[in-house]
C-alpha positions, 0 to 999 in steps of 0.5 A, a space after each residue: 341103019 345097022 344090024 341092030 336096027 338102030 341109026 348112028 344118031 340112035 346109038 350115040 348118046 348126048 352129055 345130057 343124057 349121060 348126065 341123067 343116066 348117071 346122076 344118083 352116082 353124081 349125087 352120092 359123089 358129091 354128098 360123100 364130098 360134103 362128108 369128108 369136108 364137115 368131118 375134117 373141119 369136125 376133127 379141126 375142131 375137136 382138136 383145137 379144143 383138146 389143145 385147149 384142154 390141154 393148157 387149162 390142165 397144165 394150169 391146174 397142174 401148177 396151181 395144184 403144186 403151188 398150193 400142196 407146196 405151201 401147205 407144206 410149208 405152212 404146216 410144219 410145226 415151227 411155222 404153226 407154233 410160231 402162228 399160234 404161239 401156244 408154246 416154245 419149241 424143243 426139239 430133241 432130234 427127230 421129235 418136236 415138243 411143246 411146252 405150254 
C-alpha cells in the first residue's frame, strides 16, 4: 500500500473500465461520425440534382430561342401576308401597305 491507502492493482485501471468511463465521449464521437457521413452524402446529393437542373435550364433556354426566333420570323408582315394572302405588298421605305 501506499500513502494513499490504496494498492498498485487499485490505482491501475483495466482498458474495460477506461472504456465505461469514458463511453458518452465515445458515443458522441461516433454519432458526429454518422453526421458528417449523411450530411456529406446529403450535399452529394443535392449537388447532382442542381447539376440536373442545370441542364434542364440550358433546354429550356435553347427552346425558348428557338421558339422567339420563329415567332419572329414568322410574324413579319410579308410572311403574314404572303400566309393569309389578304393583299399585295407595297412597300414604300420603311412602311409596308396592304392594298385589298
Amino acid at each position: 500500500m501506499d500513502l494513499l491507502g490504496k494498492s498498485k492493482y487499485q490505482k491501475r485501471r483495466s482498458s474495460s473500465d477506461w472504456v465505461y468511463a469514458n463511453l458518452p465521449f465515445i458515443i458522441l464521437i461516433g454519432v458526429l461520425g454518422v453526421l458528417y457521413i449523411a450530411n456529406s452524402h446529403y450535399a452529394e446529393k443535392q449537388l447532382r440534382k442542381l447539376e440536373e437542373m442545370k441542364k434542364k435550364l440550358e433546354l429550356v433556354k435553347t427552346e425558348y430561342v428557338d421558339i422567339q426566333t420563329r415567332m419572329v420570323r414568322n410574324t413579319t408582315p410579308s410572311v403574314l401576308i404572303a400566309e393569309t394572302g389578304l393583299g399585295e405588298e407595297i412597300d414604300l421605305g420603311n412602311q409596308v401597305y396592304l392594298i385589298k
